[in-house]
C-alpha positions as CSV (number, residue, x, y, z in Angstrom):
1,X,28.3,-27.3,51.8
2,X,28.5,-23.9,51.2
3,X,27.8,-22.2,47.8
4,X,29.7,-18.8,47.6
5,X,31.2,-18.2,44.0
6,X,29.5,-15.3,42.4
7,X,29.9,-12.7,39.8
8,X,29.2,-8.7,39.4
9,X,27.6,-7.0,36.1
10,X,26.1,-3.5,35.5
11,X,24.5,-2.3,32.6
12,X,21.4,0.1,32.3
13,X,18.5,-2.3,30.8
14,X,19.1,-0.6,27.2
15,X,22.6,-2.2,27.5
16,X,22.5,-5.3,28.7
17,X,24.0,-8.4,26.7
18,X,23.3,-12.0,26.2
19,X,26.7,-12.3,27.4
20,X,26.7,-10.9,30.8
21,X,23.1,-12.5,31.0
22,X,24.8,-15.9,30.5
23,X,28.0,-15.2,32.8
24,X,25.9,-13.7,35.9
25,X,23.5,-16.8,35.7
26,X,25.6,-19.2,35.0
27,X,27.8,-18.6,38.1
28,X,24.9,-17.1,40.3
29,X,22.3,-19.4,39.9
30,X,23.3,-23.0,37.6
31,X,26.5,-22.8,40.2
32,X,24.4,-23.3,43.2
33,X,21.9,-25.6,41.5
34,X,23.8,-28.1,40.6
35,X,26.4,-27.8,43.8
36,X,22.8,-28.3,45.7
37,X,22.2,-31.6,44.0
38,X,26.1,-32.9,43.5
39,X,25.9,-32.8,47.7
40,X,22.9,-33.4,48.1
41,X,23.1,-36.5,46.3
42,X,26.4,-37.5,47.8
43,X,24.3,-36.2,51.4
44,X,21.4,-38.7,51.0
45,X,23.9,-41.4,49.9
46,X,25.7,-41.4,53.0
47,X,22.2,-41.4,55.1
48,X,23.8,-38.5,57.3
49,X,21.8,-35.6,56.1
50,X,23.4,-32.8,56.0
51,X,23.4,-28.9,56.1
52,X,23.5,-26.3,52.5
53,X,24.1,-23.0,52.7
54,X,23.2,-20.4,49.8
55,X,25.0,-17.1,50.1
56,X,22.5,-14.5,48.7
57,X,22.2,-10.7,48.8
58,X,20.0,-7.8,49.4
59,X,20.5,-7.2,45.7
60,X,17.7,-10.0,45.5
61,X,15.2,-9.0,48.1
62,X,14.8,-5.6,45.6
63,X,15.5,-4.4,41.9
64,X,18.7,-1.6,41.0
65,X,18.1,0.2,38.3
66,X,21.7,-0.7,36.7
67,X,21.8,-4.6,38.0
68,X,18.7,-5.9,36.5
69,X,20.7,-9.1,35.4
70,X,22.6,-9.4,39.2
71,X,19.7,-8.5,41.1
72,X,17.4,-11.3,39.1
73,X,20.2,-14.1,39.3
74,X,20.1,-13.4,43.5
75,X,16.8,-13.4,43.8
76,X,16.5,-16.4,42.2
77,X,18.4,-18.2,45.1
78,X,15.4,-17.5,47.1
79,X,13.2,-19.6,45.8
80,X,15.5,-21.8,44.4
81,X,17.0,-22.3,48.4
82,X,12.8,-22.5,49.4
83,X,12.3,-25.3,47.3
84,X,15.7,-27.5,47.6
85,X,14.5,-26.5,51.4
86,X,11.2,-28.6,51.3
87,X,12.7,-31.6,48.8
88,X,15.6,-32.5,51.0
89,X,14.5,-32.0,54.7
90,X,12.7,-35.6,54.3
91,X,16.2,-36.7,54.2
92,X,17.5,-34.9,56.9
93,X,19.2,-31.9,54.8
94,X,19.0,-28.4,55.9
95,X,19.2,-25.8,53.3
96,X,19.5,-21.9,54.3
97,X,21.0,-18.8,53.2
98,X,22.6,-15.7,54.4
99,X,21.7,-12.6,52.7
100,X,24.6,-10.5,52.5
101,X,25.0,-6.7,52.0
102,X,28.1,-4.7,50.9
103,X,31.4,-6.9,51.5
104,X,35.0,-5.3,51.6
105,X,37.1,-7.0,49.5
106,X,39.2,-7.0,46.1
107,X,36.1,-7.2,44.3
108,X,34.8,-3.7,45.3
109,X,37.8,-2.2,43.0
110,X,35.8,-3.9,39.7
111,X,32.6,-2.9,40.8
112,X,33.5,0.6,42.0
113,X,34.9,0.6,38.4
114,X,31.2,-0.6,36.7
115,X,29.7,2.2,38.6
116,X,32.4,5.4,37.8
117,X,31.7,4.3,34.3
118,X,28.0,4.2,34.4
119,X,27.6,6.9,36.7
120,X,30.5,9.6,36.0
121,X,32.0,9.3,39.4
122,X,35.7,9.7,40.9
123,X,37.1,6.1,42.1
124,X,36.4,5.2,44.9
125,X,33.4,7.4,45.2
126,X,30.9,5.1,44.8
127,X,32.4,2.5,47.7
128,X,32.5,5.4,50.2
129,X,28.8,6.3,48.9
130,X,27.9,2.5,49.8
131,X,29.6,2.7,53.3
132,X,27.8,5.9,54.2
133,X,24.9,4.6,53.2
134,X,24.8,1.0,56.2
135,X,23.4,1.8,59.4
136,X,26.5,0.4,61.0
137,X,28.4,2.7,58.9
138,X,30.9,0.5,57.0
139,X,31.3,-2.3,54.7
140,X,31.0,-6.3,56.2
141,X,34.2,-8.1,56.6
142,X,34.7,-12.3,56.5
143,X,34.5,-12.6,59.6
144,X,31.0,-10.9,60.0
145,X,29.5,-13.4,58.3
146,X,31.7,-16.5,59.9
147,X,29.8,-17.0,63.0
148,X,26.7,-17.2,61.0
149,X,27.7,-20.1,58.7
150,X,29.5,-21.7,61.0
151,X,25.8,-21.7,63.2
152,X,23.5,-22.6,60.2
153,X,26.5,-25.4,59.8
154,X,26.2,-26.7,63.1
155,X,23.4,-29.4,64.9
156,X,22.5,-25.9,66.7
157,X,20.2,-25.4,63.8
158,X,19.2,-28.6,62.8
159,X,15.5,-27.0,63.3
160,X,15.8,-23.9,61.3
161,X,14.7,-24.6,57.3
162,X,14.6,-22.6,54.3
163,X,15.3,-19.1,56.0
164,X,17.2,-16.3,54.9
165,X,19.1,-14.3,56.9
166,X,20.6,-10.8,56.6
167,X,24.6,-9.9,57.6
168,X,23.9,-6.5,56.2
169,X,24.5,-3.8,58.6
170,X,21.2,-3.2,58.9
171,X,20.7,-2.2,55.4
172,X,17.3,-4.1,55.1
173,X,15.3,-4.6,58.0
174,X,12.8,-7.7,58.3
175,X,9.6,-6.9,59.9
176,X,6.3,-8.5,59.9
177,X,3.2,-7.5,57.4
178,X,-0.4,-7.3,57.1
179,X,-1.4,-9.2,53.9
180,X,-3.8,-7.5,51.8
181,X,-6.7,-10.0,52.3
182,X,-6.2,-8.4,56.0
183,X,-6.6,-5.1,55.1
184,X,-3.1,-3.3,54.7
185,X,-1.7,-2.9,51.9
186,X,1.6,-5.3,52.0
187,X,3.7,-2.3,53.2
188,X,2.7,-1.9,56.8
189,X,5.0,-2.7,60.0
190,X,2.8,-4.3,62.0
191,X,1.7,-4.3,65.3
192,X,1.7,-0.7,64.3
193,X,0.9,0.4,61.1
194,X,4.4,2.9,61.0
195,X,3.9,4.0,57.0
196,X,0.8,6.3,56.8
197,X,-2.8,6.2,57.9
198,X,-4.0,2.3,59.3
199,X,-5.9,0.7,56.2
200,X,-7.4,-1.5,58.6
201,X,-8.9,0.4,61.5
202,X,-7.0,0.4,63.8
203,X,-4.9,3.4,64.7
204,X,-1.4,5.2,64.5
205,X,0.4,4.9,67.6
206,X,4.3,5.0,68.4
207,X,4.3,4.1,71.7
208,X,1.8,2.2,73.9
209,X,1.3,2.1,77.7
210,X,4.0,2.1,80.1
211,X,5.3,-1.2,80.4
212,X,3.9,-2.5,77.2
213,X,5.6,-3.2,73.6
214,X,5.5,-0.4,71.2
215,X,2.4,0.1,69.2
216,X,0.1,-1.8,72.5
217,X,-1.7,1.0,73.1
218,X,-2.8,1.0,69.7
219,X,-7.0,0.8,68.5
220,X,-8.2,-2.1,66.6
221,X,-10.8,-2.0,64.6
222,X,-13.4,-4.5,63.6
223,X,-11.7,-7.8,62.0
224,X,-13.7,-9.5,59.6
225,X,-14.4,-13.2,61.2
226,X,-13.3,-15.3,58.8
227,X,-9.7,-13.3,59.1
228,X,-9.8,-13.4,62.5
229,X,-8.1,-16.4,63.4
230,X,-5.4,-16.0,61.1
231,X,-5.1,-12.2,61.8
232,X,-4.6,-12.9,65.4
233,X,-1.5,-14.6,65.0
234,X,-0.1,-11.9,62.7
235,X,-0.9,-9.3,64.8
236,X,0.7,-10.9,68.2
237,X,-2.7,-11.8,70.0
238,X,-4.0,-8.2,70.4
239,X,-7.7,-7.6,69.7
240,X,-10.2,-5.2,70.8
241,X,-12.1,-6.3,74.2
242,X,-14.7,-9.2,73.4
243,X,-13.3,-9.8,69.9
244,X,-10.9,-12.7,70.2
245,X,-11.8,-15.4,67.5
């Protein structure tokens, strides 16, 4: 089962309504909710299990300053897909997602619309803004995101659970990060720390030995034991000489 329908609001958070509050939620989220436990009742009846997938957005990984209401009612889907994710898979039901970015279709000419009223644009000028604006340089089509669903529908995934993953041109890149309790400051790219001075003592470094992954090269610094453990897994199994937990 795949839960798709959504709807599109704007409004600067001095503007918002009850209205579009209800609408946006009440497709984005109570849609998907109660599609979620219509199959996977039905799912758990048959004794099959089964495989549900949430189509969410980028616009719930981060906050827009005009789609407060559309950016909370996606990232809701994340947890909401995390915890349907952990009650179900005891009955052999998969839930995902797919995160998607900026998809051409008739629905760009409303929200191109929302944001030449909001921000005195031309139209158009805000969709060609967007498209500039993906790595891949242009908008997703259906059948970007088919071969995805199609795999997160198939028995070829019957052992990946409650992940998200982006069809978004690269607009927002997943990468590993320190914790604070390791030191860093819950923005870093490790194994290299690519945003600023290292927090954690280790060292800046682009480009490690020849041969090696980037950032190898890099110093460690001291790791306090009782992160150790759990720090070597994060950071890929590289520790200064002597100091693996």
């Amino acid at each position: 089962m795949i839960n798709n329908a959504a709807v599109f609001d704007i409004a600067p958070i001095t503007d918002i309504t009850e209205a579009s509050y209800d609408r946006v939620f009440g497709i984005n989220l109570n849609g998907p909710l109660f599609m979620m436990k219509a199959a996977a009742n039905l799912m758990i009846k048959r004794g099959r299990g089964g495989k549900i997938i949430n189509m969410a957005s980028q616009a719930g990984r981060r906050g827009a300053a005009l789609l407060m209401i559309y950016c909370a009612s996606k990232a809701a889907i994340f947890s909401a897909k995390q915890s349907a994710a952990l009650a179900l898979v005891k009955h052999g039901i998969n839930v995902n997602a797919i995160a998607l970015g900026v998809v051409d279709g008739e629905h760009w000419d409303d929200v191109d619309a929302h944001f030449a009223r909001w921000q005195g644009l031309k139209p158009a000028e805000k969709k060609a803004q967007v498209a500039k604006s993906v790595p891949i340089g242009r908008f997703a089509t259906p059948q970007d995101i088919a071969g995805l669903a199609v795999f997160l529908a198939s028995s070829d995934s019957d052992y990946i659970l409650a992940h998200t993953y982006n069809v978004d041109g690269g607009n927002w890149m997943s990468r590993g990060r320190l914790p604070d309790r390791f030191g860093g400051d819950g923005n870093e790219s490790h194994p290299i720390c690519r945003r600023g001075p290292c927090r954690h003592g280790g060292a800046r470094d682009a480009d490690g030995p020849a041969g090696t992954r980037p950032g190898a090269g890099a110093r460690r610094g001291p790791v306090p034991h009782r992160y150790r453990r759990a720090a070597w897994t994060v950071w890929g199994g590289r520790f200064p000489a002597g100091s693996r937990p």
